[in-house]
MARMIDO-882669 format. One line per field, with one value per residue (C-alpha): x, y, z; residue number from 1. Coordinates in nm, 2 decimals, always signed. Layout:
% residues N
east: c(X  ...)
north: c(Y  ...)
up: c(Z  ...)
nr: c(NUM  ...)
***
This chain:
% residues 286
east: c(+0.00  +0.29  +0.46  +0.11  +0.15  +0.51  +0.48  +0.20  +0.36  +0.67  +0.45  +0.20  +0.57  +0.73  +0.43  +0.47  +0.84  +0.80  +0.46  +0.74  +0.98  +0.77  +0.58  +0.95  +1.09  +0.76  +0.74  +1.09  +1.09  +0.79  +0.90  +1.12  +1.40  +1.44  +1.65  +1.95  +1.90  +2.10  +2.32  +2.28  +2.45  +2.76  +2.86  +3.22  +3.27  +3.21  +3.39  +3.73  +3.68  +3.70  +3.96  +4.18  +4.15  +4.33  +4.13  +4.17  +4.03  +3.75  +3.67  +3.72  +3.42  +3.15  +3.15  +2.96  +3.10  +3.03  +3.35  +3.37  +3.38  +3.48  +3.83  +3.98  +4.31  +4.64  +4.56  +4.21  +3.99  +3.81  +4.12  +4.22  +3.88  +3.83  +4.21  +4.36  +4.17  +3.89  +3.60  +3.27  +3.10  +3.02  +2.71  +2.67  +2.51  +2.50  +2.53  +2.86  +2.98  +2.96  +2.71  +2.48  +2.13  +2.03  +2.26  +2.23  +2.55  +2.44  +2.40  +2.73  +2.92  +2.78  +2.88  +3.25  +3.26  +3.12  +3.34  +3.64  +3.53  +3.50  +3.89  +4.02  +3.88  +4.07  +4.38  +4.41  +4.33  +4.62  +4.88  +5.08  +4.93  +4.55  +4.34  +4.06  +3.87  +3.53  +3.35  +3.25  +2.90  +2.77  +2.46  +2.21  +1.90  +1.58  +1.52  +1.66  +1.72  +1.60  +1.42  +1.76  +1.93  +1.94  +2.07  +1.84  +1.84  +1.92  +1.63  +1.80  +1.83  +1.63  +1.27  +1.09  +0.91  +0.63  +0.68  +0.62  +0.28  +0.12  +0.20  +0.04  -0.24  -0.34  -0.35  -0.20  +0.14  +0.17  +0.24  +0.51  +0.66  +0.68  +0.81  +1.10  +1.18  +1.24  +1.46  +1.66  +1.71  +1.85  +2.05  +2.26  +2.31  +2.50  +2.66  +2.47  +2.46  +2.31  +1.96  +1.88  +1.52  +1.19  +1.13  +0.88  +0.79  +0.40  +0.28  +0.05  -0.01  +0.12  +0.29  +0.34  +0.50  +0.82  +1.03  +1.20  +0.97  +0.92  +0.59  +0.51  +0.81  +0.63  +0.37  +0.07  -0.04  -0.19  +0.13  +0.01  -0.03  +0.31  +0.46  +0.30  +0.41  +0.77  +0.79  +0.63  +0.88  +1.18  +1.08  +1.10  +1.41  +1.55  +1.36  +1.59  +1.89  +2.27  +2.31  +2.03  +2.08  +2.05  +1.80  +1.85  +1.61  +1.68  +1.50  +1.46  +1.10  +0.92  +1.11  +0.79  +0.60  +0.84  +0.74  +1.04  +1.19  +1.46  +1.69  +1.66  +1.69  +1.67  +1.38  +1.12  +0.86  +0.60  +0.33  +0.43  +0.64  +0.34  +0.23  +0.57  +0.59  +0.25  +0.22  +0.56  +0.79  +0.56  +0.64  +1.01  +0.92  +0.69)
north: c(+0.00  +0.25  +0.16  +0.24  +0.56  +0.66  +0.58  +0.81  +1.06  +1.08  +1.11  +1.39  +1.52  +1.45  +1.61  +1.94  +1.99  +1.92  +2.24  +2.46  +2.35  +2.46  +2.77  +2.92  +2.98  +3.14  +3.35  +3.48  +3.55  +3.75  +3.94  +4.24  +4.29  +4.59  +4.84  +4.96  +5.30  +5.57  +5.71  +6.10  +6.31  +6.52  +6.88  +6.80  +7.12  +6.96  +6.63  +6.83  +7.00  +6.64  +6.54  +6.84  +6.73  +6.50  +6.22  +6.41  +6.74  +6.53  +6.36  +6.71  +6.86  +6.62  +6.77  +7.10  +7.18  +7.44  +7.63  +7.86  +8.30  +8.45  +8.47  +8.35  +8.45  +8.19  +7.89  +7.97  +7.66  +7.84  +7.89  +7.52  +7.43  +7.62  +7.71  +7.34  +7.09  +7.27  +7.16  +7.18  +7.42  +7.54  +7.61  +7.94  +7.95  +8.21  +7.97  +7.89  +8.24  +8.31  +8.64  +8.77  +8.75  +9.11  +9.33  +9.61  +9.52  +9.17  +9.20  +9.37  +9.12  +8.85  +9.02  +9.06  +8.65  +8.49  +8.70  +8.62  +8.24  +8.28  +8.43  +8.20  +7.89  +8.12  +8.14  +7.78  +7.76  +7.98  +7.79  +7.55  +7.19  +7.35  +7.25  +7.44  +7.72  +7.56  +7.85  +7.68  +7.64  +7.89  +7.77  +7.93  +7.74  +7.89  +7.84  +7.73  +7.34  +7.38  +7.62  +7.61  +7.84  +8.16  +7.99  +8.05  +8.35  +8.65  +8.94  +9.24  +9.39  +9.11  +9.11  +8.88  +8.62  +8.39  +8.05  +7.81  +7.63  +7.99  +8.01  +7.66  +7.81  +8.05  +7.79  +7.97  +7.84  +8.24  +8.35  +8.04  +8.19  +8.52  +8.43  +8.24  +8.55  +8.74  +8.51  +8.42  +8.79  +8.90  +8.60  +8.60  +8.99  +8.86  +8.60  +8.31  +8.08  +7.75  +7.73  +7.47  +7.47  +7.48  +7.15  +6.91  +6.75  +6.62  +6.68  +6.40  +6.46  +6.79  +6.73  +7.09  +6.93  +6.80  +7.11  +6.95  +6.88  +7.08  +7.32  +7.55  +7.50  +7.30  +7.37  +7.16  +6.79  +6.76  +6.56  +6.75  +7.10  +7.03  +6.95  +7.22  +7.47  +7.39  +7.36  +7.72  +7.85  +7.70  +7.83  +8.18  +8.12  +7.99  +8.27  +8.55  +8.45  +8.35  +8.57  +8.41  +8.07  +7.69  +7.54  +7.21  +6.98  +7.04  +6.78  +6.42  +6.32  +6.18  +6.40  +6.54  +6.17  +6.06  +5.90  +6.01  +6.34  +6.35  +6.52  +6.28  +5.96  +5.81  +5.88  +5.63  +5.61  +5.41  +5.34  +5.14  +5.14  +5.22  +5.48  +5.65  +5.61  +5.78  +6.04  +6.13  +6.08  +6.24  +6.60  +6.53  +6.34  +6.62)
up: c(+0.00  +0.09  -0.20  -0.46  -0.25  -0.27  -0.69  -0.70  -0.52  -0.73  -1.03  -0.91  -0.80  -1.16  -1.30  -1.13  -1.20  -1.62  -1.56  -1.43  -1.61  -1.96  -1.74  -1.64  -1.98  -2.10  -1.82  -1.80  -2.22  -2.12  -1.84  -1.91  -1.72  -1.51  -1.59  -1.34  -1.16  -1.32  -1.10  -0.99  -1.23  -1.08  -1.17  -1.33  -1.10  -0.76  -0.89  -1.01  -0.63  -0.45  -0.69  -0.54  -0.19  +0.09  +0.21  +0.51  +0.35  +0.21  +0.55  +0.67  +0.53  +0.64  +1.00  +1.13  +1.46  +1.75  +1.91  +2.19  +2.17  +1.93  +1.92  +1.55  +1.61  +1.58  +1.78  +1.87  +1.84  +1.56  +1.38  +1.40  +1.28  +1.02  +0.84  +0.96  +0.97  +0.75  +0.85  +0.64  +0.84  +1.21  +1.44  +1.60  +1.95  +2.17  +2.49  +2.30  +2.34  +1.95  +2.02  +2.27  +2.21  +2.34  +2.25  +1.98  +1.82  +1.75  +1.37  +1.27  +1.57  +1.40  +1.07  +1.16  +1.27  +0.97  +0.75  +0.99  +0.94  +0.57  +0.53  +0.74  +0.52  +0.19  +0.42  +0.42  +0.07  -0.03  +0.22  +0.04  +0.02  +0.10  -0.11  -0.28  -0.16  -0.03  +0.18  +0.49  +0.62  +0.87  +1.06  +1.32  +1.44  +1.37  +1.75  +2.03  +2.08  +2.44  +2.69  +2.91  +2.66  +2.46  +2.13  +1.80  +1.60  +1.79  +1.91  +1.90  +1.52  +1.41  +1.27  +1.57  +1.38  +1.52  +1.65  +1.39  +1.54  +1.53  +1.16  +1.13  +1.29  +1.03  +0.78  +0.51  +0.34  +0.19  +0.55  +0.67  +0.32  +0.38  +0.71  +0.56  +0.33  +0.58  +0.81  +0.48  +0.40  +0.73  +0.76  +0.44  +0.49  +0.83  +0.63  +0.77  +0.50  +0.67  +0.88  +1.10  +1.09  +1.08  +1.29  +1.07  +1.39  +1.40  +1.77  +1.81  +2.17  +2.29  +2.65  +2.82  +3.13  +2.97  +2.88  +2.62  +2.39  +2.10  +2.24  +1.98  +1.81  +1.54  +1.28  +1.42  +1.43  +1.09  +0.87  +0.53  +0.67  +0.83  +0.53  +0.33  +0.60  +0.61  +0.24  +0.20  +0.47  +0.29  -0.05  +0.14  +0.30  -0.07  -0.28  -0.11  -0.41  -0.32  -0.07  +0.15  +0.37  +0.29  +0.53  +0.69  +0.93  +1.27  +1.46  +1.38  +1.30  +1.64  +1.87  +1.95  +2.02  +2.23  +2.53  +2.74  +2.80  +2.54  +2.77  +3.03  +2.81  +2.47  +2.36  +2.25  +1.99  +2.10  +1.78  +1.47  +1.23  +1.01  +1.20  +1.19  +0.82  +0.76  +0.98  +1.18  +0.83  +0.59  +0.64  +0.56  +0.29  +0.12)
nr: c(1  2  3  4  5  6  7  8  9  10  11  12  13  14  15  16  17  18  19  20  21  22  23  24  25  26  27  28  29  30  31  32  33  34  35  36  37  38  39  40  41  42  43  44  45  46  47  48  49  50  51  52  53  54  55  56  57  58  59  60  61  62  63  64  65  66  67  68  69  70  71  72  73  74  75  76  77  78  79  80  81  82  83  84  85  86  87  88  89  90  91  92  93  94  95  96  97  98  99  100  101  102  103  104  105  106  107  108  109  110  111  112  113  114  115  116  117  118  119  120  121  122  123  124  125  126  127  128  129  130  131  132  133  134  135  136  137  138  139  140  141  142  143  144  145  146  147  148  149  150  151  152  153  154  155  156  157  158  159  160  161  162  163  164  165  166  167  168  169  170  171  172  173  174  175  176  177  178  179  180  181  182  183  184  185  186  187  188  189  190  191  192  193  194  195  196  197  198  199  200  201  202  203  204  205  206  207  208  209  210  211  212  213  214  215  216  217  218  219  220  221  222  223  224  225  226  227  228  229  230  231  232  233  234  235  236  237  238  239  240  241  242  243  244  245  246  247  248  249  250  251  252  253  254  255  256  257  258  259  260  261  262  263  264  265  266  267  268  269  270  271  272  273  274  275  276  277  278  279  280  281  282  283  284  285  286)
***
């Protein structure tokens, strides 16, 4: 009986294999194949750029960096940032000593540093073995990372802007832009050429007891008017021409669903994957 069994298995099994075996060829000679992605296209200017530098150089430029004061004299920190081991760029804060937040003289201080950071990056250039001239980064956050500090961009001889959930809550993308022109404008005339900001955090549940969230420092907790915020504030911050700043995210998405106070511990996200994809991602994907 086991033997009538294990015959017709093997031929039901036999059977199977010669259907694929004639179903395969058809279905691959039908099938196109994909074609490879294309690879992004460089400007042969950036490429002949790389080419000129040290893998050190190169390495180099990947980091922003804070420093202390204001000093860019020989052997500062500054100066061995910036001139020797060039760096790609540095953060400004004023709990860093880099300017004072109230002062009058704010705007032509700040003036005097970033075009002391920018000649110390052409120094180096000149210097024997130094590469090419690559202007350096200069970065401000739109606000400041925590409540503990001053940092952000500076109140005195600056226009003061709203916080960014009270531009969400007029529901019009014309106003987070003409926000964004503004902050781009008097930015690049101080020769800040990086912003760190707007946050495109979603505040699903806004937690006012833990200081370090992100309060109104986000555009709501609707993941498209988020997104069509913060796009309509870059655009402004982008529309003011080469003299006006790059912007760049300053907080990772979910910083403002976290479950713990980030400054305490890591922070966790506690929905799904899903979840996160959908609603906490979508603004930066926008």
């Amino acid at each position: 009986m086991h033997t009538k069994k294990n015959h017709r298995d093997r031929a039901w099994l036999l059977l199977v294999l010669c259907l694929l075996q004639l179903w395969l060829p058809a279905a691959t000679t039908g099938a196109q194949t994909p074609e490879p992605p294309t690879a992004p296209q460089v400007d042969p200017a950036i490429s002949q750029l790389i080419a000129a530098m040290t893998p050190e150089q190169r390495v180099a430029q990947l980091f922003l960096v804070t420093f202390p004061g204001t000093d860019l004299a020989d052997s500062s920190m500054a100066e061995t940032l910036v001139r020797d081991l060039r760096v790609g760029g540095v953060v400004l804060r004023a709990s860093n000593g880099n300017y004072t937040n109230e002062d009058a003289t704010t705007p032509s201080a700040l003036t005097a540093l970033t075009n002391g950071l920018q000649t110390l990056a052409q120094e180096a250039s000149i210097a024997e073995g130094g590469g090419p001239y690559i202007p350096p980064f200069v970065a401000l956050d739109l606000a400041s990372p925590t409540a503990q500090y001053a940092d952000g961009i500076p109140h005195s001889g600056f226009t003061r802007i709203p916080s960014e959930m009270a531009i969400g809550a007029t529901w019009e993308p014309a106003n987070a832009e003409a926000v964004g022109r503004i902050v781009g404008q008097e930015l690049g005339a101080v020769g800040v050429n990086m912003l760190l900001g707007p946050a495109l955090d979603v505040v699903d549940s806004p937690r006012p007891e833990q200081q370090a969230t992100r309060g109104i420092r986000t555009f709501g907790g609707d993941p498209f008017w988020v997104g069509e915020m913060g796009q309509a504030f870059v655009r402004g911050v982008r529309a003011v021409g080469r003299g006006g700043s790059r912007r760049w995210p300053a907080i990772f998405p979910a910083w403002a669903a976290a479950i713990a106070a980030p400054t305490k511990r890591s922070p966790r996200y506690k929905r799904s994957g899903a979840h996160y994809s959908r609603r906490t991602c979508r603004p930066s994907s926008q």
